[in-house]
C-alpha positions in Angstrom: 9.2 69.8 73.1 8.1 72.4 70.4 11.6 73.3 69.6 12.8 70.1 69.3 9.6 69.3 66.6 10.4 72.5 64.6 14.3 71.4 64.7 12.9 67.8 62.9 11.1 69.5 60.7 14.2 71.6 59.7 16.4 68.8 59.4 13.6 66.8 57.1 13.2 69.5 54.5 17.0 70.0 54.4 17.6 66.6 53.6 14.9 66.8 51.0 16.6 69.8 49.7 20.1 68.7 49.3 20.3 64.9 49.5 18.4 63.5 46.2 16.0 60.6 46.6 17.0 57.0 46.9 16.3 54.7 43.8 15.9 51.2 44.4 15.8 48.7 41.3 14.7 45.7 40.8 16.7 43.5 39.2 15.2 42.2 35.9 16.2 38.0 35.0 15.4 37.8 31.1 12.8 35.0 30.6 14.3 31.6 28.9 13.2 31.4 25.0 11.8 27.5 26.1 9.1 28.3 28.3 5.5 29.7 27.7 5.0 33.2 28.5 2.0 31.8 30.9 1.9 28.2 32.5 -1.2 27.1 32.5 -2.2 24.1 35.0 -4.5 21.3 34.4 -7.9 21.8 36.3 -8.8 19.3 39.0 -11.5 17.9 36.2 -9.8 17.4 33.5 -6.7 15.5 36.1 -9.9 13.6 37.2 -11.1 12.5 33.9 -7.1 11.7 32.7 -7.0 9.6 35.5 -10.3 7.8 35.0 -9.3 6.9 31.5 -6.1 5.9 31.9 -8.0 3.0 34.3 -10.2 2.4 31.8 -7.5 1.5 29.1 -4.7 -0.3 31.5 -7.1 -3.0 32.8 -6.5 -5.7 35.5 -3.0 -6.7 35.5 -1.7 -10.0 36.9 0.4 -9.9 40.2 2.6 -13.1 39.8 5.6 -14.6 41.6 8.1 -12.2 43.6 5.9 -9.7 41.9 3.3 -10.3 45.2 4.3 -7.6 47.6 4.1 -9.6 51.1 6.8 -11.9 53.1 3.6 -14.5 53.5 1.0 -15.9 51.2 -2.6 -18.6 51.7 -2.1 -21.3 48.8 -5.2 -22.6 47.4 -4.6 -26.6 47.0 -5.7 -28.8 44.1 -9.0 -30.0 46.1 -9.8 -25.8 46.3 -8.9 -25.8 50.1 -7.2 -22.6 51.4 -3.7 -23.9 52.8 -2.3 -22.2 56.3 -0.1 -18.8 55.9 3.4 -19.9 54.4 6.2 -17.5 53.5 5.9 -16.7 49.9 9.9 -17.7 49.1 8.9 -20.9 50.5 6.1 -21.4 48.3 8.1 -20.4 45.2 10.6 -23.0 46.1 8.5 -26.0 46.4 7.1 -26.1 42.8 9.3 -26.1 39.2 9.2 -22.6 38.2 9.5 -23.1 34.0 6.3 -25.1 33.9 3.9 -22.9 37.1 3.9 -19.7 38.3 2.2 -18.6 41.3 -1.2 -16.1 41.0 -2.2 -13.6 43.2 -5.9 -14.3 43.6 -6.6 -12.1 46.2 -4.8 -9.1 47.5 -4.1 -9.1 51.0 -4.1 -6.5 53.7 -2.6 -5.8 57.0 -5.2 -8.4 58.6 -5.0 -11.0 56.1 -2.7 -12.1 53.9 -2.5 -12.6 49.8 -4.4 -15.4 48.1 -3.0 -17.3 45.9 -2.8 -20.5 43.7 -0.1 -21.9 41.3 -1.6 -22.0 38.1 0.5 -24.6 35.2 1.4 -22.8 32.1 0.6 -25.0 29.4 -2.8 -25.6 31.0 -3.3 -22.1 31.5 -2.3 -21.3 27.7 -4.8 -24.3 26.5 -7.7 -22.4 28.6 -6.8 -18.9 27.0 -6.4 -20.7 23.8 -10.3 -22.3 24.2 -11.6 -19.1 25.7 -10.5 -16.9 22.7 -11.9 -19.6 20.1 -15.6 -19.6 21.9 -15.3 -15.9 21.6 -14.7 -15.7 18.3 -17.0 -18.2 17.2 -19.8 -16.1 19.3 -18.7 -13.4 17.5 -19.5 -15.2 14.2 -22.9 -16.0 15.3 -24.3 -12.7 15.5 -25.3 -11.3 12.5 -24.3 -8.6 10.4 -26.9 -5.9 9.0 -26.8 -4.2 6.0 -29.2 -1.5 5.7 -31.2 -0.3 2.6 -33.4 2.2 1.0 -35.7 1.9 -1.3 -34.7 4.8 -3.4 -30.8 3.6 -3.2 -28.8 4.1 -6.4 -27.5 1.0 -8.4 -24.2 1.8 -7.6 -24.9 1.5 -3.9 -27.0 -0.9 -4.1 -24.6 -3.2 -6.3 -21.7 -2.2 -3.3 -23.9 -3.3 -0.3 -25.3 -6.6 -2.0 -21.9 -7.4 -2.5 -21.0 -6.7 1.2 -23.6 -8.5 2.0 -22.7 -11.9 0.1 -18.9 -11.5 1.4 -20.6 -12.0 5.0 -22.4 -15.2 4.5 -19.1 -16.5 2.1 -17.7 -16.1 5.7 -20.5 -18.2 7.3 -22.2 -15.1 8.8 -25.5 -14.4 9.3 -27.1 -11.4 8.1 -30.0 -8.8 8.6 -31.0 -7.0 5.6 -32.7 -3.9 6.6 -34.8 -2.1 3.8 -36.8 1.1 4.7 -37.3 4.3 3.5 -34.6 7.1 4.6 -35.3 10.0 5.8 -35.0 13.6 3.9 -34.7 11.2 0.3 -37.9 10.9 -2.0 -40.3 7.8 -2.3 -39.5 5.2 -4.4 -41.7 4.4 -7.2 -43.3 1.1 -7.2 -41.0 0.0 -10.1 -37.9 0.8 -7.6 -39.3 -1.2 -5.1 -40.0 -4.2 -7.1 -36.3 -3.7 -8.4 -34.6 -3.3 -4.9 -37.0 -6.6 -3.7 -35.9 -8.6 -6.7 -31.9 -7.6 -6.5 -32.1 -8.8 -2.9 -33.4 -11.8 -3.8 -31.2 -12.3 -6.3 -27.9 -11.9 -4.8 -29.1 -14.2 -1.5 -29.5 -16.5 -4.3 -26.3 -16.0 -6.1 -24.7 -16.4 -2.5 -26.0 -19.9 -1.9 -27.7 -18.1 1.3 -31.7 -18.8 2.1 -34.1 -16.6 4.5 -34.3 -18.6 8.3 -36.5 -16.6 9.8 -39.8 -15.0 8.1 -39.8 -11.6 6.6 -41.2 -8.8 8.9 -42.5 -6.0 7.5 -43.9 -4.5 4.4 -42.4 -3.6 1.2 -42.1 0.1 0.3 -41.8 0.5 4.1 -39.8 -1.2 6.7 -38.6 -4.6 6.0 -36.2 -7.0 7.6 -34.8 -9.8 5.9 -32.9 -12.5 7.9 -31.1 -14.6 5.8 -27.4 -16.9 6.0 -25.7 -19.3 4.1 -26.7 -22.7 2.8 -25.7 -25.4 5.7 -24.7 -23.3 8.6 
């Protein structure tokens, strides 16, 4: 057995001797010119907060029609009563398309299925119609502020009087804020006598009157709350 070691030890440093080494290489692909040297993949936060605003701006969205993903469908009637399961091509069939279209109310699930009602398009229009008036004229009745100080330049002064009698041309209300801002100087007495009586003024000029009672104290923090003549 010792012979037969020293013989493999022979044989290993001829071979070292006489046969040189092996080189393997790796084979080198050249990196396309259109993509970054490093990917770098979105963290599970910020895929989180993609998704959560991307929810936020698509809103609910209306399943309608052969849009409703299920073979069978509950119909609420005109008297509000939840009609038996029907198939859902059925139910398309059995009112003129042009003038209704069917709404999915409620999703279904694998117990229940959708709920739904057929809704009239010009009706349906007439309510959307009404709905965005109310909410534009509820819109109008809030007012607008304008904010002043009492140390304000005539040239700002003379821009946010004039913003202010643009809103009650439009019927608005507004809420005239005067108070002292914070980091500029007091006004003198003299500029708070002027800012009072340019206020006045201009609600006058704008055919506007004060409906509520001042609050407040001059030179300080005063609210004014005035709107237009008849409204």
């Amino acid at each position: 057995m010792k012979h037969i070691r020293n013989l493999l030890s022979t044989s290993q440093v001829l071979r070292r001797v006489f046969l040189p080494p092996i080189e393997t290489t790796r084979t080198q692909f050249p990196v396309p010119d259109f993509l970054p040297a490093r990917l770098s993949l979105p963290t599970r936060t910020q895929l989180r907060l993609n998704s959560s605003s991307t929810k936020k701006n698509e809103g609910p969205k209306q399943v309608i029609d052969e849009q409703i993903r299920s073979n069978y469908v509950r119909v609420v009637n005109a008297e509000g009563r939840l009609e038996p399961p029907e198939r859902l091509k059925n139910v398309l069939a059995s009112f003129p398309r042009p003038e209704n279209f069917l709404l999915q109310v409620v999703p279904g699930d694998h117990e229940a299925p959708p709920i739904c009602k057929i809704i009239n398009r010009r009706e349906q229009n007439l309510k959307d119609r009404t709905k965005a008036k109310e909410m534009a004229a509820r819109k109008r009745s809030e007012p607008k502020q304008v904010e002043l100080n009492w140390s304000i330049d005539k040239h700002d002064l003379s821009h946010r009087l004039k913003q202010m009698s643009g809103f009650l041309e439009k019927g608005r209300k507004v809420d005239i804020v005067l108070k002292k801002k914070r980091g500029k100087r007091v006004a003198s007495k003299e500029e708070i006598k002027h800012v009072m009586d340019s206020v006045k003024e201009a609600i006058e000029a704008a055919d506007a009157v004060e409906h509520k009672p001042m609050d407040g104290e001059p030179g300080k923090e005063l609210w004014m709350f005035v709107k237009r003549r008849g409204t």
